[in-house]
N, C-alpha and C positions, 0 to 999 in steps of 0.2 A: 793591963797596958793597952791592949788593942781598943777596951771601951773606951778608957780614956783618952785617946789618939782621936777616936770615933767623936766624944765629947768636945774635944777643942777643935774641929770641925766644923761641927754643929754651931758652937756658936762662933767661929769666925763666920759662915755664910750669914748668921742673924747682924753683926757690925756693916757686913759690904753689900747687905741687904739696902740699906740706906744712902751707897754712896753717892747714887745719881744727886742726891740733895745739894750738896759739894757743888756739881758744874750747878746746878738751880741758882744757888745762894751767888754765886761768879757772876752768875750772868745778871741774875736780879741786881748785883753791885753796879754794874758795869752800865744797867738801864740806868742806876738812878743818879749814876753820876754824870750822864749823856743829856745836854739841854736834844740832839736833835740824833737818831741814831739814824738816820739815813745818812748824815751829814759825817756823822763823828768815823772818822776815819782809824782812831785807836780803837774804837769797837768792833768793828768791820777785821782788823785785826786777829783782835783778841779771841772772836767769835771763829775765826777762821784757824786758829791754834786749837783750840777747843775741840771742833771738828776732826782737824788733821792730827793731832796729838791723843788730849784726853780723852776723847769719847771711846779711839782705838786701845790705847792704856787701859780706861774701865773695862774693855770687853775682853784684853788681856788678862786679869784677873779670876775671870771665869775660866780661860782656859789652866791656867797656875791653879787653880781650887780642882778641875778635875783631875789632871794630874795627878796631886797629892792624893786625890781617894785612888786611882789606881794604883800608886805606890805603895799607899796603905792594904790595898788589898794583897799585892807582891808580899808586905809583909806578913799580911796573914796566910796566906799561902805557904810560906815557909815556915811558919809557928807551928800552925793545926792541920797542913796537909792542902787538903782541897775546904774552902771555907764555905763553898757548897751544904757540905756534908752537916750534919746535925752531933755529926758526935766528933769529940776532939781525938784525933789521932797523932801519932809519934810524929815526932818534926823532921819534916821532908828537906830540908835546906841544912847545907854546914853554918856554924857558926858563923861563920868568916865572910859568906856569900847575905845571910840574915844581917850581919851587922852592915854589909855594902848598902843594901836596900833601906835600911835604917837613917846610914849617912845620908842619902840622895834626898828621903822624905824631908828630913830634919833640915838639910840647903835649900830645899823647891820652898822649903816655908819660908826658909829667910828671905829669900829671891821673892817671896809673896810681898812679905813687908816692908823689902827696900822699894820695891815697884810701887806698892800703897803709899808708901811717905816722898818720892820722888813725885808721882803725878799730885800730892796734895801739896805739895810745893808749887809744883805751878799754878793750879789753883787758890792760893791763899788768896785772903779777903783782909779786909781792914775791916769787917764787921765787929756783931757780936762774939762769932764763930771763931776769931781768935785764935781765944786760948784752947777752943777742943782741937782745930788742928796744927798751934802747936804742939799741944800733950800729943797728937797722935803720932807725927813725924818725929819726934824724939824719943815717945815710945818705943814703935816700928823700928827705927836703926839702933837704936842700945838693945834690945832685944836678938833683932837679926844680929847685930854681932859678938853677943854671946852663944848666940848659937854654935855662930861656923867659927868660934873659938873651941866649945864642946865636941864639934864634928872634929878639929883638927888632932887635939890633945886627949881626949877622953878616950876613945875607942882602945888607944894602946894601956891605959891602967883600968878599965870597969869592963864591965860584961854589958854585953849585946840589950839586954834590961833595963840595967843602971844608965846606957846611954839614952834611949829612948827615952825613958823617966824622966831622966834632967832635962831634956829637950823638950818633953811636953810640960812639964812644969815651968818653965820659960814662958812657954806659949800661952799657958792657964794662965798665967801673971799678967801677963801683958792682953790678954782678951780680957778676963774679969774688970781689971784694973779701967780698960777701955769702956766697958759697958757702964762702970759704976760710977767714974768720973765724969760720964761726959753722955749720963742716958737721956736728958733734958735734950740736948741735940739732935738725938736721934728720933724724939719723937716731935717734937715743936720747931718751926722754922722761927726767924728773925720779927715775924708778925704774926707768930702768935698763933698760925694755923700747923695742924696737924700734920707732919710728913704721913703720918701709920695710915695716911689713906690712900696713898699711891699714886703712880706716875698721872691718872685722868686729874686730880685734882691740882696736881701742880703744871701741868700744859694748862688749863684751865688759868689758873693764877698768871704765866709768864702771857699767856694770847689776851688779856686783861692792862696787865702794863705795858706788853706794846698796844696794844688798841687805843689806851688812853694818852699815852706818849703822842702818838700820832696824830689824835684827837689835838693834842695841848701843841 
């Protein structure tokens, strides 16, 4: 249980690894639909949401991701004792108090995925990019609200296990399904060039279409 808590972790940071791409691809829209962006007053705008909203919302995200592993570690704490230790010891925590820490992990996720599909709402694009962040916002909120349907009704018929379970198999579903569906996204922008090489090469690419904008 603990690995695989640890497992759907790992790969939600490899999906939000990428999301900077998201405001890229906005802003890239928003260049190329601008004859003059000094001039364009909706861009000056939009740019200015971006800022004051999204950029703060993405960096929300980091703090919701450590969160959860502290949570996660609360859990492990009261599984094996002190997770420290190298050898699994009797379970330090009552049921009751393990299953609370269980529920909170299982909502800070939800509350991950309603916050990811809320700020990719503001961000949507008329691009290619579409349909990934549709799938992604419809994914993320059917998801999270299965969850905190699980957190509400489940604890009182399953064991502190079986909740967790069902809640990480949610999240497996909904990560895999993310990755598999829509991994072309993550690695390839709208022209063809590589995100997997990181934020230099995409400032690189946006200080290119404003220089040539400006240029034109």
């Amino acid at each position: 249980m603990l690995i695989g808590a640890a497992l759907v972790l790992f790969l939600t940071s490899i999906r939000f690894f990428w999301s900077v791409g998201v405001i890229e691809a906005c802003i890239v829209e928003r260049i190329d639909k601008s004859s003059d962006i000094r001039e364009d007053d909706g861009f000056k705008k939009r740019i200015r949401f971006i800022m004051l909203f999204d950029v703060p919302c993405l960096l929300a995200h980091s703090f919701i991701f450590y969160v959860l592993c502290e949570y996660l570690y609360k859990i492990a704490e009261c599984i094996l004792g002190d997770p420290a230790k190298l050898v699994e010891t009797v379970q330090q925590c009552p049921a009751t108090e393990t299953m609370f820490h269980i529920q909170i992990f299982l909502f800070i996720f939800s509350v991950l995925l309603i916050v990811n599909a809320i700020w990719l709402f503001t961000l949507r694009t008329e691009g290619n990019e579409t349909f990934a962040e549709f799938f992604w916002m419809i994914s993320n909120a059917v998801t999270a609200a299965l969850s905190i349907i699980v957190i509400i009704f489940a604890p009182s018929h399953m064991s502190y296990t079986s909740v967790m379970t069902l809640g990480l198999v949610l999240f497996m579903a909904n990560t895999v399904a993310d990755l598999w569906c829509c991994a072309r996204i993550y690695t390839v922008d709208r022209l063809g060039k590589p995100r997997i090489l990181g934020c230099d090469c995409r400032l690189s690419w946006l200080s290119a279409l404003f220089a040539g904008r400006h240029q034109g």
